[in-house]
N, C-alpha and C positions, 0 to 999 in steps of 0.2 A: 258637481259633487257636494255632497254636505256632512257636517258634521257636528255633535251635540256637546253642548256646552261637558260635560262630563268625559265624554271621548277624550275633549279637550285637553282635561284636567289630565286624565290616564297620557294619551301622546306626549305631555311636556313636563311627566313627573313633577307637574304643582302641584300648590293647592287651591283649592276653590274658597276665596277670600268672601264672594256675595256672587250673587248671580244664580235664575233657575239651571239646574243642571240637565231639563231637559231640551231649553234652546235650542235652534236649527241657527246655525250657519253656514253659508252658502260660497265665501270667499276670503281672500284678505288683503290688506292692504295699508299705506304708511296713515299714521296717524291724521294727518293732515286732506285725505282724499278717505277714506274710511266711511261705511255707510253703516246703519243699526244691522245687516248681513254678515258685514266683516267682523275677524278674525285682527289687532293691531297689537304693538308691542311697543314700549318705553325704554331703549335699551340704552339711552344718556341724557342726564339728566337736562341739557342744555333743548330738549324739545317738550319739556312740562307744561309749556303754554301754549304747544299745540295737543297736547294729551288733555287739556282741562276745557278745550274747546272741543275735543274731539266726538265725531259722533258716532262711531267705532261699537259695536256691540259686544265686544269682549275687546281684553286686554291682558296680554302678559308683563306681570311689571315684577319689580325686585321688592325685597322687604320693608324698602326705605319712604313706600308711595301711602299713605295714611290714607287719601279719600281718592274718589273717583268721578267722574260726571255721574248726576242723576241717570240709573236707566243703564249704566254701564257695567259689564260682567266681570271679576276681576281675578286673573290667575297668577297667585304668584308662584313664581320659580328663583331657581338661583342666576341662572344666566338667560335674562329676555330675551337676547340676542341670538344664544343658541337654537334655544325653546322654539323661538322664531321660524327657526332653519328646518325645522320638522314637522311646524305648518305647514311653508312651501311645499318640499316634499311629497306630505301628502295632496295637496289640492293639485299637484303637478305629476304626480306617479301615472294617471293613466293617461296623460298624453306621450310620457315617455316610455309605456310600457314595451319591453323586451322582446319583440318577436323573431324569431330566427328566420333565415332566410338567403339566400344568394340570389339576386336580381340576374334576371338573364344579359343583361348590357355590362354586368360586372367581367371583368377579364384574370382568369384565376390560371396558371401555369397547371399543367398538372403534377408537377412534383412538389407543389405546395402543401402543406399540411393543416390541416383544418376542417371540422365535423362542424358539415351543411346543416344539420339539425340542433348544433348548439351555437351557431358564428350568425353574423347579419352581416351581409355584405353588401353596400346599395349599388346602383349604376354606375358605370366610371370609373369605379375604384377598380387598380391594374396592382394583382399580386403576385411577384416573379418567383423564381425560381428558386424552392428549396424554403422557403420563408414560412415560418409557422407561427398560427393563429391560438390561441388559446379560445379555450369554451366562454361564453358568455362577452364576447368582444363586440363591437359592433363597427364595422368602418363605413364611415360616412362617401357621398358621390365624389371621386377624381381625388381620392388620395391614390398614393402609389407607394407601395409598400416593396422595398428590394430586396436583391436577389440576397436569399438566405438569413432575413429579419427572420427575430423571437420577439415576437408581442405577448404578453401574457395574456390573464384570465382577465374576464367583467372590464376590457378595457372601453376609451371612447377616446375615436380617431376620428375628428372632426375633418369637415369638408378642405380639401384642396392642401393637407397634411402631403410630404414627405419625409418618408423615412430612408437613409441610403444604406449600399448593403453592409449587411455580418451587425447591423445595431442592435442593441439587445433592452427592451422596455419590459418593463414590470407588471405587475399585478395590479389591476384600478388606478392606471397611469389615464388621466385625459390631457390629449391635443387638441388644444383649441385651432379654428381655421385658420389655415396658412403656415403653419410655423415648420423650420425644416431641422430635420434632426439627420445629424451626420455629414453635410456638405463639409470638402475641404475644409483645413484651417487654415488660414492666411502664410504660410510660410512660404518667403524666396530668400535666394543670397544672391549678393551683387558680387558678377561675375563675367569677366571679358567684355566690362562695359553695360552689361545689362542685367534685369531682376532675372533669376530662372528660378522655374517655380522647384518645390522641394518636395518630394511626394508624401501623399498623407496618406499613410497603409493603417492606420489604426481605428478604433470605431467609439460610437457612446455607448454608454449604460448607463439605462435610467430605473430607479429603486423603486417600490413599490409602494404607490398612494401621490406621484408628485402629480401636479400639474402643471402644462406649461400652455403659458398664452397667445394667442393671436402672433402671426405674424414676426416670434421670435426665433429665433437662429442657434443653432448648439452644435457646433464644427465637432467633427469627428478627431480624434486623436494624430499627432504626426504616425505614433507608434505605439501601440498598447491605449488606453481609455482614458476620454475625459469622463466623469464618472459624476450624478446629479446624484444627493443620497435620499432615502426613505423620507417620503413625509412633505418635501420641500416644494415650496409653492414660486411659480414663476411666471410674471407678469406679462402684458403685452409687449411689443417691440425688447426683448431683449438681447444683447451682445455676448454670448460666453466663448470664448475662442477653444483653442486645441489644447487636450490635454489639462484643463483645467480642473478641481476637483472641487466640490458641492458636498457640503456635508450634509446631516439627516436633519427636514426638520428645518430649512430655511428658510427665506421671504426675500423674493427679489424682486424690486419694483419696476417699472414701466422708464424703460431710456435708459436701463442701466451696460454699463461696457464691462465685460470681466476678460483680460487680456492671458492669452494664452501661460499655462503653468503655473497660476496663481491657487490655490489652495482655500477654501473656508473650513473655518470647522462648521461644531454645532449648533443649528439655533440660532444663526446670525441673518441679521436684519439688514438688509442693504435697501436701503431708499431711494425713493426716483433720481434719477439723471446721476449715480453714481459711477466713476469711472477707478479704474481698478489697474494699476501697470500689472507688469508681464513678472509673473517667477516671483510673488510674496504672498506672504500670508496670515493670516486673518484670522484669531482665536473664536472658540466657543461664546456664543451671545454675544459677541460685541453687535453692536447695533450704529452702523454708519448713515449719518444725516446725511439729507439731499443734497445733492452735487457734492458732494465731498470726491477729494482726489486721495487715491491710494496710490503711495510713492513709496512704502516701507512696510515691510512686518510690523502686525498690531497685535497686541493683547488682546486675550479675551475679558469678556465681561465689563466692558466699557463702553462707553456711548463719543463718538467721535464725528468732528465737522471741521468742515473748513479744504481749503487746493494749500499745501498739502494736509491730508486728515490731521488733526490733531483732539486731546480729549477735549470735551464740550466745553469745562469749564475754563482751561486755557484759553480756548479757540475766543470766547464769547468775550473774554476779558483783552485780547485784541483787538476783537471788531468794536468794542466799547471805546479804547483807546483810537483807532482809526475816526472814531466818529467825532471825535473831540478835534483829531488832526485839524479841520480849519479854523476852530479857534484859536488853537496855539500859534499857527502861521502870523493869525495875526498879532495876538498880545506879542509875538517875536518880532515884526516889524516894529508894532510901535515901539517896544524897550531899543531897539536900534535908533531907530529916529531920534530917542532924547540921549543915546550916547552919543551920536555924531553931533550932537545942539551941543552937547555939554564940554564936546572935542574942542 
């Protein structure tokens, strides 16, 4: 594909700071690997010194970049990084273009619901009973979509996806490969000796635009919904148990645990290898650092670290103090030593 310096400019609502507008570009790529073809973008400041070596033929950069390499095209916009996001986009749209279709190896019930000339269904993939597809979906080979699933519209069900039944997903919901939505939630009680397991008759709902990653996990309800809200993004290998609730609009990262009937609001930021006990909850934008432990109800709009979470600038004022602990062990011995001299 190609594209001209002025398209450019139109696609990432810049402006055209220097540079011919009528240019052919042919690809893109990070500043660092860039050839006079590509398409690059500057979108922090800490890689200027591969931007000023860069051989990159265009450039989307922010207002704050005064000069450019010789020979280099210069777009500004307000966010590189978004701007960025609508290059890809386009230099990737016709290999991901939309074609409808049901492969004959796909396994469709027939009381499934779903229009063959608006759905893509590949090989593999097994759609049971009663389960309906929205227009513009596309499901990837060997997911298996259960009995009486609502997927909506323009979705994408990546490869080797389950969904289990009565779950109900959103509109421009993607599942990344492998991640299972609706399995059991972890519940037993100890009883006559042994765990018995505790049935889980309840299902998910997932809100419209989330994504969820690779290989993560999202337990179906004991009873009525664990519920992911609009918007919210969730990373590779995730834990969210039963009955949990995800508000609109969050960021879960990769290793994180959310233990059944724990609650987010809105906006909140949970960072890798965060763990989260069971039945608390978590305000609006708070934003919990990596490995932090949730042991308690947290405010919103605070920034929190540390087993158990606490706010940052507490937490930080601890571990400063901790770090000091083997000096003072010692200055404490030695002042012992000259009281027992002095005994």
């Amino acid at each position: 594909m190609e594209i001209t310096l002025s398209q450019l400019v139109s696609l990432t609502q810049g402006r055209l700071r220097c540079g011919d507008p009528d240019a052919v570009f042919t690809g893109m790529s990070s500043l660092d690997l860039a050839t006079p073809d590509d398409v690059s973008f500057l979108g922090n400041a800490k890689y200027a010194q591969q931007f000023s070596r860069s051989q990159a033929g265009a450039c989307l950069i922010s207002s704050e970049i005064d000069e450019a390499p010789q020979g280099m095209a210069l777009i500004e916009v307000d966010n590189p990084t978004m701007a960025f996001s609508a290059v890809i986009s386009y230099f990737a749209k016709q290999d991901d273009a939309f074609v409808p279709g049901i492969d004959s190896k796909a396994i469709i019930d027939p009381s499934a619901q779903l229009n063959p000339d608006q759905v893509r269904i590949h090989a593999g993939a097994v759609i049971m009973a009663g389960a309906v597809i929205g227009d513009g979906t596309e499901i990837y080979p060997n997911v298996v979509v259960g009995p009486h699933v609502r997927i909506g519209q323009q979705c994408l069900i990546y490869q080797n996806v389950s969904i289990r039944e009565r779950c109900v997903i959103g509109d421009r919901v993607i599942l990344q490969p492998g991640c299972v939505i609706g399995a059991d939630g972890y519940g037993y009680e100890f009883s006559g000796g042994k765990h018995q397991k505790i049935p889980q008759v309840g299902i998910v709902e997932i809100g419209n635009d989330v994504e969820v990653g690779a290989n993560t996990t999202i337990d179906r309800a004991r009873f009525g919904k664990t519920l992911i809200g609009e918007g919210t993004k969730i990373d590779n290998l995730v834990q969210i148990g039963h009955n949990v609730q995800i508000g609109k609009h969050c960021l879960i990262i990769a290793l994180s645990g959310i233990a059944g009937s724990s609650k987010f609001g809105n906006y909140v930021t949970c960072a890798a290898q965060v763990g989260v006990a069971g039945h608390f909850e978590v305000g609006d934008k708070a934003v919990l650092a990596a490995r932090s432990g949730v042991t308690g109800n947290l405010e919103g709009g605070q920034v929190y670290l540390g087993n158990p979470a606490q706010p940052m600038k507490q937490e930080l004022k601890v571990m400063a103090m901790l770090r000091r602990l083997p000096k003072l062990i010692e200055e404490v011995k030695a002042l012992k030593k000259q009281l027992d001299a002095l005994r």
